[in-house]
LUMZA-258583 format. One line per field, with one value per atom (N, C-alpha, C): residue number from 1; residue in one letter; atom name; z, x, y. Coordinates in steps of 0.1 Angstrom, whole numbers, plus 5000, padded with zeros to 4 digits. Layout:
keza: [NUM ...] .
lumtor: [A ...] .
bakol: [CA ...] .
Z: [Z ...] .
X: [X ...] .
Y: [Y ...] .
//
This chain:
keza: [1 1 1 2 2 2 3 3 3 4 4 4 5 5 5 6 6 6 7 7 7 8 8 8 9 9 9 10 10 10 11 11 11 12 12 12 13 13 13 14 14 14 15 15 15 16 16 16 17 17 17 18 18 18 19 19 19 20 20 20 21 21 21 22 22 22 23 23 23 24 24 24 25 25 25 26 26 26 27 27 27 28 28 28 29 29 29 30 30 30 31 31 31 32 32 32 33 33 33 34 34 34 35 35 35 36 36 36 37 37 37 38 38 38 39 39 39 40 40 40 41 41 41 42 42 42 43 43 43 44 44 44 45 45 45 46 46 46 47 47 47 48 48 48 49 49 49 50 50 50 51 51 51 52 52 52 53 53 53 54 54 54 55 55 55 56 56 56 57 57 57 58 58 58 59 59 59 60 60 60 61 61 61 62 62 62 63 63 63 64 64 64 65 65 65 66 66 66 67 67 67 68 68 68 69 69 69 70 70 70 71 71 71 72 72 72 73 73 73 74 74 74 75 75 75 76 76 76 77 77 77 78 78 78 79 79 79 80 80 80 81 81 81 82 82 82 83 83 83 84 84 84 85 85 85 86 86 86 87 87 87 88 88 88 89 89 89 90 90 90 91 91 91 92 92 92 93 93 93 94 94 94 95 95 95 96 96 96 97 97 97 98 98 98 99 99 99 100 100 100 101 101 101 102 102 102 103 103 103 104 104 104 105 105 105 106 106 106 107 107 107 108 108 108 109 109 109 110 110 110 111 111 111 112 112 112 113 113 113 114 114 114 115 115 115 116 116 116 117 117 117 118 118 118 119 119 119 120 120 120 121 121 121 122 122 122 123 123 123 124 124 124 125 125 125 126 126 126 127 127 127 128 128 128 129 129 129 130 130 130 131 131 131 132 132 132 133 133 133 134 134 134 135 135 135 136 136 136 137 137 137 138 138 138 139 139 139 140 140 140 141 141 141 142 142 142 143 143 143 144 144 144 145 145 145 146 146 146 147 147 147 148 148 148 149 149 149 150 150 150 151 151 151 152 152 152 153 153 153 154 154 154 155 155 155 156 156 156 157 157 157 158 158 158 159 159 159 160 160 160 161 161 161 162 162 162 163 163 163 164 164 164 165 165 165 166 166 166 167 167 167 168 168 168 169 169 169 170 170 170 171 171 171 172 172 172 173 173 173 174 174 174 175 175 175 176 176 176 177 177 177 178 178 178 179 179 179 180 180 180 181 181 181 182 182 182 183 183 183 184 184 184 185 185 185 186 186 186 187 187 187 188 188 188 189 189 189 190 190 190 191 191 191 192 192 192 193 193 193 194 194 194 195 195 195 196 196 196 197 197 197 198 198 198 199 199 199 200 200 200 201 201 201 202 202 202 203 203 203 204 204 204 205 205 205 206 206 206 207 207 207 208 208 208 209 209 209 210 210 210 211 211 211 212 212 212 213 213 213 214 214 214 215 215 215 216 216 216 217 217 217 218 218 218 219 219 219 220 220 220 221 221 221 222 222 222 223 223 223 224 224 224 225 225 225 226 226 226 227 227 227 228 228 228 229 229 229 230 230 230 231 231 231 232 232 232 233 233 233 234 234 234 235 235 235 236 236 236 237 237 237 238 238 238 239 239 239 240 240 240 241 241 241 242 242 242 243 243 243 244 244 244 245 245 245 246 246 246 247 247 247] .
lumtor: [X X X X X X X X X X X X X X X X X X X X X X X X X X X X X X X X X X X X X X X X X X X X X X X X X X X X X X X X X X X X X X X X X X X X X X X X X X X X X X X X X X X X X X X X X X X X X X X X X X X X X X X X X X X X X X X X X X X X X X X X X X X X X X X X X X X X X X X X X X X X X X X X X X X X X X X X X X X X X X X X X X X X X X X X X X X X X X X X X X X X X X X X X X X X X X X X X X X X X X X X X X X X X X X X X X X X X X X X X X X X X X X X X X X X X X X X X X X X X X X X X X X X X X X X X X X X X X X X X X X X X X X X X X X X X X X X X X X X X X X X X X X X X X X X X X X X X X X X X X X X X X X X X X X X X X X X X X X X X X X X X X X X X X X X X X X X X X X X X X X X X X X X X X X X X X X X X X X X X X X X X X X X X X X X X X X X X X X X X X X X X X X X X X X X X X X X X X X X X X X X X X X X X X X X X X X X X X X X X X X X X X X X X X X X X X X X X X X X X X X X X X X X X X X X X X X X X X X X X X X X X X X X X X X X X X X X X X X X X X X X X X X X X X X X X X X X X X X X X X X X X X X X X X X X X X X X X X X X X X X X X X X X X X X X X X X X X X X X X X X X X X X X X X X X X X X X X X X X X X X X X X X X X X X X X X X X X X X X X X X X X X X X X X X X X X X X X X X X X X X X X X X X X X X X X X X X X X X X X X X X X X X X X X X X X X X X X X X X X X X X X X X X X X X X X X X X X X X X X X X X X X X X X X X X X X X X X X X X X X X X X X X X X X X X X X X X X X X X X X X X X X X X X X X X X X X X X X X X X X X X X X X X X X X X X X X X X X X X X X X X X] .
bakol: [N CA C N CA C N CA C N CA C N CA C N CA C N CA C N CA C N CA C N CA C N CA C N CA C N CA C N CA C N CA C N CA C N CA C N CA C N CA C N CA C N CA C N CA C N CA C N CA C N CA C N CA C N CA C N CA C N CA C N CA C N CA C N CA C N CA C N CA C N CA C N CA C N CA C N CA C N CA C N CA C N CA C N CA C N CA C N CA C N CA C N CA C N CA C N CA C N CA C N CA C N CA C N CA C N CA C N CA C N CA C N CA C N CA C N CA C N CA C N CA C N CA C N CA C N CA C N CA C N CA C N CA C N CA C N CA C N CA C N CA C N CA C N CA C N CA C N CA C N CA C N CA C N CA C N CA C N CA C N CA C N CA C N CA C N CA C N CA C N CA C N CA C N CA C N CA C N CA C N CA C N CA C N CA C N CA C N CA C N CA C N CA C N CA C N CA C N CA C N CA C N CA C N CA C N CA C N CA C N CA C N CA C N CA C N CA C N CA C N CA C N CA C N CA C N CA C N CA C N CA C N CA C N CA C N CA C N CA C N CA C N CA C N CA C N CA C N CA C N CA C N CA C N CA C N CA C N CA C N CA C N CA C N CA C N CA C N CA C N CA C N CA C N CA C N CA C N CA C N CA C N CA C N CA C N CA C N CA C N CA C N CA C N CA C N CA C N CA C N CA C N CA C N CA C N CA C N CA C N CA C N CA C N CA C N CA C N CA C N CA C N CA C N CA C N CA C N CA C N CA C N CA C N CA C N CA C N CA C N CA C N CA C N CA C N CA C N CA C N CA C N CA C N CA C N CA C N CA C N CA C N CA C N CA C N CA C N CA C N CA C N CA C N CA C N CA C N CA C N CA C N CA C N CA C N CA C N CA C N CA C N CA C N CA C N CA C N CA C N CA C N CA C N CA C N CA C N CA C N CA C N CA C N CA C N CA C N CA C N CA C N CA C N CA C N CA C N CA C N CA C N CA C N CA C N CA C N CA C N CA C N CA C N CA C N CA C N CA C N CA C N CA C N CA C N CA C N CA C N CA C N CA C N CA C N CA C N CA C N CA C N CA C N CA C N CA C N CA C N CA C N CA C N CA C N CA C N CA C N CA C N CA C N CA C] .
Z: [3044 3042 3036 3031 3015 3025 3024 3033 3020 3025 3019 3012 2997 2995 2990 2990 2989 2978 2969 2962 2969 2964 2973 2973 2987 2990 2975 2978 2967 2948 2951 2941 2939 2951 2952 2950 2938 2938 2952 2949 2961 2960 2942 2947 2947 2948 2949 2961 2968 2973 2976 2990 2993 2993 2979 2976 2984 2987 2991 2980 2977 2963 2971 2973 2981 2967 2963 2949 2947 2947 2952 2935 2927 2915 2912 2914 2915 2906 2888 2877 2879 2879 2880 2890 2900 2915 2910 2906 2900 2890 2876 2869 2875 2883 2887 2895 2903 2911 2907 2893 2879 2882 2873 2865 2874 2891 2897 2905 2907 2909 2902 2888 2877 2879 2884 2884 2895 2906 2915 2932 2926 2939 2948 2963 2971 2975 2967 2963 2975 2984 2989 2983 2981 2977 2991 2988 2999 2989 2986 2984 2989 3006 3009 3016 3021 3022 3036 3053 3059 3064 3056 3058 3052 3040 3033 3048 3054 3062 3075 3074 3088 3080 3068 3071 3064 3058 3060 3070 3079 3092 3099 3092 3107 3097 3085 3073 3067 3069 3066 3055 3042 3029 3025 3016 3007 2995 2994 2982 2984 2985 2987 2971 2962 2954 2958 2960 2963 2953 2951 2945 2954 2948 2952 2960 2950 2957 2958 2974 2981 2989 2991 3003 3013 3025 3039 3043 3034 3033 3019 3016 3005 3002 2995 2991 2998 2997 3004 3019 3026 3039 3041 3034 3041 3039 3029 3027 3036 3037 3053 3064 3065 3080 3084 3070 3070 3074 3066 3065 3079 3087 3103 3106 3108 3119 3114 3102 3101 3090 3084 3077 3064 3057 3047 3035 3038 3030 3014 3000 2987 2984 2977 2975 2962 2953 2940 2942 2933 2939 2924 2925 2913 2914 2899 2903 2889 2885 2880 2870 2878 2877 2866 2861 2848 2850 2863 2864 2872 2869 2875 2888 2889 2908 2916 2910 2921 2920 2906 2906 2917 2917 2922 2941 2946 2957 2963 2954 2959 2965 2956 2960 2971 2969 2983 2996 2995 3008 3013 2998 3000 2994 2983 2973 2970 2964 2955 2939 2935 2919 2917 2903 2905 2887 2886 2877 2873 2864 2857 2849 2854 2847 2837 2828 2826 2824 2827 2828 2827 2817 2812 2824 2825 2839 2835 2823 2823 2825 2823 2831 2843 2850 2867 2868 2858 2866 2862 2855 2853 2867 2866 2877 2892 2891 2906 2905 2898 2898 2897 2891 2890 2909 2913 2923 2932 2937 2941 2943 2926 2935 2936 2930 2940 2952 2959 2972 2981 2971 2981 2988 3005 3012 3008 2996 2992 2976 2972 2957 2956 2944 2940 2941 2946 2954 2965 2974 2986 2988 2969 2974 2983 2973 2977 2993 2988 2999 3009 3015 3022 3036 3040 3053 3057 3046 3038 3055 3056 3066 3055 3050 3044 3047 3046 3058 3049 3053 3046 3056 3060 3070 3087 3084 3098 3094 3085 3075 3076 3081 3083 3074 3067 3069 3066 3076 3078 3069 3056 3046 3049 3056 3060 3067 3078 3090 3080 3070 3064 3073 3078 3092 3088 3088 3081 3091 3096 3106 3102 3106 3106 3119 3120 3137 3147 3144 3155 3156 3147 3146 3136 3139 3129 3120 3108 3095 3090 3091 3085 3073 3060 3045 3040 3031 3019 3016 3010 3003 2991 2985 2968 2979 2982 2993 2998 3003 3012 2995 2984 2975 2971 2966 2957 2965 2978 2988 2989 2992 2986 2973 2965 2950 2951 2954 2955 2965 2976 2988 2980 2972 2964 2961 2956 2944 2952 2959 2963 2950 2954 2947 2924 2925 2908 2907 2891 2887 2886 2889 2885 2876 2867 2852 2857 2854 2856 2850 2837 2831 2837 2846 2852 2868 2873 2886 2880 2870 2866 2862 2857 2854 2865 2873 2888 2895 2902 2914 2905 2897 2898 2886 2878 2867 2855 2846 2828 2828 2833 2825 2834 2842 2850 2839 2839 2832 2834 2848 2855 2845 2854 2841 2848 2840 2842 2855 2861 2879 2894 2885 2895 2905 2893 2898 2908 2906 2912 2926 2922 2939 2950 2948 2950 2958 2946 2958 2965 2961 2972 2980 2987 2998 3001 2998 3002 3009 3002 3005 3015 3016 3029 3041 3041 3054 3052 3045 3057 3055 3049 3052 3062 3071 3082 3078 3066 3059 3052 3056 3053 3035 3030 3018 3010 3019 3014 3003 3002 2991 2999 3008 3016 3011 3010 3004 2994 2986 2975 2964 2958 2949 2940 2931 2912 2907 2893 2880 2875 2868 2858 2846 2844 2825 2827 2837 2839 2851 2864 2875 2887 2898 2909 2910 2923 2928 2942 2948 2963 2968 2977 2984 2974 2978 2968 2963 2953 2935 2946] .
X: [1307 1301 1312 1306 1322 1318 1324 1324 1319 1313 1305 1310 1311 1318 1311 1315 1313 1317 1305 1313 1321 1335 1344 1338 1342 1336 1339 1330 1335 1327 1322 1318 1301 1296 1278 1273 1265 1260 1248 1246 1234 1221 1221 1210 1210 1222 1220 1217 1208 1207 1217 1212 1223 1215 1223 1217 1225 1217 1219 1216 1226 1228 1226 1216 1223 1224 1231 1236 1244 1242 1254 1263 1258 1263 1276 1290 1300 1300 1296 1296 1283 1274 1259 1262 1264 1265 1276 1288 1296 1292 1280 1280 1274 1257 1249 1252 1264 1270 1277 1280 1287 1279 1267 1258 1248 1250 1243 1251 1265 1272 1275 1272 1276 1264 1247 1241 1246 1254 1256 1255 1252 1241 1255 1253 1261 1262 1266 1265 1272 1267 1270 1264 1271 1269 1277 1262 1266 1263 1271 1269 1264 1254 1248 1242 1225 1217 1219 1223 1221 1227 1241 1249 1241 1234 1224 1212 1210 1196 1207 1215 1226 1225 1231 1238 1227 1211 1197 1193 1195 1192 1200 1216 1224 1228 1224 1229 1216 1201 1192 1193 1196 1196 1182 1185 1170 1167 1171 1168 1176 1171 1176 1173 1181 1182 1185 1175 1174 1174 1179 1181 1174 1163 1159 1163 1174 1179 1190 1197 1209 1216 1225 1233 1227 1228 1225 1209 1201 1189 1185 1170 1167 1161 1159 1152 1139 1136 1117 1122 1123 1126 1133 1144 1150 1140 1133 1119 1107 1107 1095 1098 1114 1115 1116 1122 1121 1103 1099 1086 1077 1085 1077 1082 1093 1099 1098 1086 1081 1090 1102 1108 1105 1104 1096 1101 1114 1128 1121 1123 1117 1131 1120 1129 1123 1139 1134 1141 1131 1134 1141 1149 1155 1151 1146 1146 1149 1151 1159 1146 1133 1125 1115 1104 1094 1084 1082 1065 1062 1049 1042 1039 1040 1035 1046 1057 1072 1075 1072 1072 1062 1050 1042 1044 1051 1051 1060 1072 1077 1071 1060 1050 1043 1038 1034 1042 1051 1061 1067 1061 1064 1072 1080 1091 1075 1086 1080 1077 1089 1091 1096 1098 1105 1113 1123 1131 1134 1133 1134 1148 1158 1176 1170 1179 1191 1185 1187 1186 1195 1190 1199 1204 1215 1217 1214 1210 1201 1186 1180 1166 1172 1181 1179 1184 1187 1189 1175 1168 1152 1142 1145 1136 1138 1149 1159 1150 1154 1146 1136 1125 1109 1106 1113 1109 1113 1123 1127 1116 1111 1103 1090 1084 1072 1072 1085 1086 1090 1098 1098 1085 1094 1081 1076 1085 1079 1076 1073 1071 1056 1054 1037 1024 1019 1007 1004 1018 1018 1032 1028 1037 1030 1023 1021 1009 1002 0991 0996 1008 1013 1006 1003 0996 0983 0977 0963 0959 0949 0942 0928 0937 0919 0914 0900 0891 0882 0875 0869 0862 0849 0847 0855 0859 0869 0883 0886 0895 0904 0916 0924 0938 0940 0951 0959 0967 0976 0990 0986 0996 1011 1013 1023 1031 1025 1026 1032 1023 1023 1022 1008 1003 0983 0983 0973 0967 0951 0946 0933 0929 0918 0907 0896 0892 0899 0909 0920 0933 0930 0940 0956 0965 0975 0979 0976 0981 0995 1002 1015 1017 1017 1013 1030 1033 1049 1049 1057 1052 1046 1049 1037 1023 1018 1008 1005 1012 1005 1000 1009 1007 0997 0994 0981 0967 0968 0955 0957 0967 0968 0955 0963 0957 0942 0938 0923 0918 0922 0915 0907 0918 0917 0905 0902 0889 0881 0874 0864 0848 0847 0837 0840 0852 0850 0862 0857 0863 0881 0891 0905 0906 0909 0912 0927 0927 0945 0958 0953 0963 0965 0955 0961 0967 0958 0967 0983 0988 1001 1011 0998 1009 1010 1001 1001 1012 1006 1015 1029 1027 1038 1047 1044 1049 1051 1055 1052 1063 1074 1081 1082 1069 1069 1066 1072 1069 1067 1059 1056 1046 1046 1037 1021 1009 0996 0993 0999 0992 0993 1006 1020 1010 1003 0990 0980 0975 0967 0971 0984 0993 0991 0996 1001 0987 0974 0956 0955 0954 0953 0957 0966 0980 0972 0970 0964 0952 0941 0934 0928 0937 0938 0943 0952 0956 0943 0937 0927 0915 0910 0896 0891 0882 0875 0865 0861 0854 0860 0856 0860 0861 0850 0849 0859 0858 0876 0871 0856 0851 0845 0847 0843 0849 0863 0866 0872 0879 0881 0872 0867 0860 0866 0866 0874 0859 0864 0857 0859 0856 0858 0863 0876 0876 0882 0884 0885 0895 0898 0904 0899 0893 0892 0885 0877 0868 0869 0872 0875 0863 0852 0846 0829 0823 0808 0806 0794 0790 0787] .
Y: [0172 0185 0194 0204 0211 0222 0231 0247 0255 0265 0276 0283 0291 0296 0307 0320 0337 0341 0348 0357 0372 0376 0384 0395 0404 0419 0424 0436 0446 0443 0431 0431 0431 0438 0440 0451 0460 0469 0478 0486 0494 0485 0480 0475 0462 0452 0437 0435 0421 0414 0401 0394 0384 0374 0369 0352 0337 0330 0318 0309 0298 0291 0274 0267 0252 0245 0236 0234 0222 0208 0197 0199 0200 0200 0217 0211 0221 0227 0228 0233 0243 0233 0239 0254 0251 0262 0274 0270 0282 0291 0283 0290 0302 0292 0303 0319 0314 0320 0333 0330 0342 0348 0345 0349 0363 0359 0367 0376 0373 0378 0390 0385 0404 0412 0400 0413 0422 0421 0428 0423 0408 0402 0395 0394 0393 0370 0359 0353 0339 0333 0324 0312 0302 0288 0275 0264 0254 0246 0236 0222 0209 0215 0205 0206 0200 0203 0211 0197 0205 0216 0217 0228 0244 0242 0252 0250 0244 0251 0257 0255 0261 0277 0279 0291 0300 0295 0305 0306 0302 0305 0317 0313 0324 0335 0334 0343 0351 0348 0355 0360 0356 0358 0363 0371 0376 0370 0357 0347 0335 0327 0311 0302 0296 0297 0277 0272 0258 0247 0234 0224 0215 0206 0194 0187 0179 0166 0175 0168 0172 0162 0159 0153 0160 0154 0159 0159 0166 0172 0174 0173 0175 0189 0194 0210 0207 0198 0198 0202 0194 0194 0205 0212 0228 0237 0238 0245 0243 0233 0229 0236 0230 0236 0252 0259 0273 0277 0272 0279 0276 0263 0259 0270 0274 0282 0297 0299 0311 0324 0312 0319 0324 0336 0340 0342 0336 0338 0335 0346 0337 0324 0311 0305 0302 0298 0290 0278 0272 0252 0247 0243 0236 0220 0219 0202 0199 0184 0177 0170 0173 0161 0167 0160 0169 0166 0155 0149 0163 0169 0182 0185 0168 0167 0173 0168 0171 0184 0189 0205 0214 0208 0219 0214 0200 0200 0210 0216 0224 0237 0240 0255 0251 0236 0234 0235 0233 0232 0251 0257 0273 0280 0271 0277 0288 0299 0310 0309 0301 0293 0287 0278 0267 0267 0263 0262 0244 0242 0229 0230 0221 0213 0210 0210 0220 0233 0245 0260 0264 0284 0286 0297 0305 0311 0321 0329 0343 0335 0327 0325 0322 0324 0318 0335 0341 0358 0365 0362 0369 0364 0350 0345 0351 0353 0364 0372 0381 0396 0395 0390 0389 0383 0372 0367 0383 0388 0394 0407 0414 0420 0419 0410 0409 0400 0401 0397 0404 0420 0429 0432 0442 0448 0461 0472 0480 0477 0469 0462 0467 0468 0463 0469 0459 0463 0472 0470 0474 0490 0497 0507 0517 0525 0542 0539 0529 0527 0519 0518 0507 0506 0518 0524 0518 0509 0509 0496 0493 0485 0478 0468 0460 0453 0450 0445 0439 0427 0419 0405 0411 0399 0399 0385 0383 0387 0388 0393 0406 0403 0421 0423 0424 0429 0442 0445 0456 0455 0465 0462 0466 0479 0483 0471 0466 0458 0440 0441 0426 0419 0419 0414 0408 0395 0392 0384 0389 0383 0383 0366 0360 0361 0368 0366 0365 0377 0377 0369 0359 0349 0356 0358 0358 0347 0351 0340 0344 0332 0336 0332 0342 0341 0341 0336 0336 0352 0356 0370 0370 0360 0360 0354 0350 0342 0362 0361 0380 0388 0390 0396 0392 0380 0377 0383 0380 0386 0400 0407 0424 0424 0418 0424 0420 0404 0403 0413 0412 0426 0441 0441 0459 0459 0448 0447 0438 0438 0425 0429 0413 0412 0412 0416 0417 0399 0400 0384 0394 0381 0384 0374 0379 0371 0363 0357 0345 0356 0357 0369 0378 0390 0394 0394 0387 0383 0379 0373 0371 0386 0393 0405 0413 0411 0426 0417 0405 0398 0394 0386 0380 0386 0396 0401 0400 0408 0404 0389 0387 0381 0371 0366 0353 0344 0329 0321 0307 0309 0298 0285 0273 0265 0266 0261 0265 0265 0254 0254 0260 0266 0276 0286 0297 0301 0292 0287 0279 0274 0266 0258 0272 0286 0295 0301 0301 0302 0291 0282 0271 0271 0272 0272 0288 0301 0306 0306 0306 0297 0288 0278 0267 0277 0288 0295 0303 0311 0323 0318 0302 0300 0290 0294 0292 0275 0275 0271 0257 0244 0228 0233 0239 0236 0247 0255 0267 0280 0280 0290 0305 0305 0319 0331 0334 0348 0344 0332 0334 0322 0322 0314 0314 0303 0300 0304 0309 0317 0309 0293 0283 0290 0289 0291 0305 0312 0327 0328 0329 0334 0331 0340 0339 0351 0348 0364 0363 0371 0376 0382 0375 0380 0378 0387 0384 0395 0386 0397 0414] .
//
């Protein structure tokens, strides 16, 4: 196991966040490490898996900045276990790999996005910031109205709260997962075109690939429907987006 290493005090603006880097590759992890470092961001790096799910846990970072394959543990499995134990931490998943399946199993497991090696380290500092804020809790959807209580069916949620309940039941949603249902909630009943669910939730300069969207309702989806067949509050628009709720 390699010990952790910190970017030094003194060099975090007001407005950086504290990134967690797990990274087995020493070149790869240092550059990234620069790169977010000058945005201002407060910058730990682990070189290995289970030591990276030790120090999200006792270090509570506002961005976990994850690699696939790892000694100790792999990116799937530190992502699982965060998200068992309710952690809502955004992560981006690095992988190595280009078949689509292995990309999108990361969204399944609850990464927020995912980045494909070799990358350049200004795309791993856009992807920061775009992930970043529509994963803030005053980001987006959920500024001016944060107070807002929307209701839909068995359907609650308390925006302020970021408290999402099924017939009573509490759903524990990701924050792109809470955001996408924000934005459908607003509007029930009207079609959401793809293009824009990408520009509200997830922003102009997301550049996820076609199914990113999709992994992201699904996984939604499967948490607040009651329903085997999964089409109760959100339905697919073929050829178009998604509609929340009825005509």
């Amino acid at each position: 196991m390699t010990s952790a290493q910190t970017t030094p005090p003194g060099t975090r603006n007001a407005s950086g966040k504290s990134i967690l880097i797990v990274e087995d590759d020493p070149h790869a992890a240092e550059i990234s490490r620069l790169y977010l470092a000058r945005d201002g961001h407060d910058v730990t790096v682990s070189h290995d898996g289970s030591e990276g799910l030790k120090l999200a846990r006792e270090t509570s970072p506002d961005l976990i900045v994850l690699d696939l394959m790892l000694p100790g543990m792999d990116g799937l499995e530190i992502c699982r276990r965060l998200r068992e134990e309710k952690n809502d931490v955004p992560v981006i998943m690095l992988t190595a790999r280009v078949d689509e399946a292995d990309k999108l199993s990361g969204l399944d497991y609850g990464a927020d996005d995912y980045m494909t090696k070799p990358f350049s380290p200004r795309e791993l500092s856009a992807r920061v910031r775009a992930v970043l804020r529509r994963t803030s809790v005053d980001d987006g959807e959920s500024g001016e109205d944060a107070g807002d209580v929307l209701s839909y069916g068995e359907l609650t949620v308390h925006v302020d709260a970021r408290v999402v309940k099924v017939g009573g039941d509490s759903i524990k949603l990701t924050p792109t997962e809470f955001n996408l249902l924000v934005h459908f909630m607003r509007a029930p009943g009207q079609v959401h075109p793809r293009g824009r669910i990408i520009e509200r939730v997830f922003g102009y300069d997301f550049e996820g690939f076609d199914r990113t969207l999709d992994t992201h309702v699904s996984n939604l989806r499967r948490k607040i429907e009651r329903d085997p067949d999964g089409q109760r509050f959100l339905s697919t628009v073929y050829g178009v987006g998604y509609r929340f709720g009825d005509v």
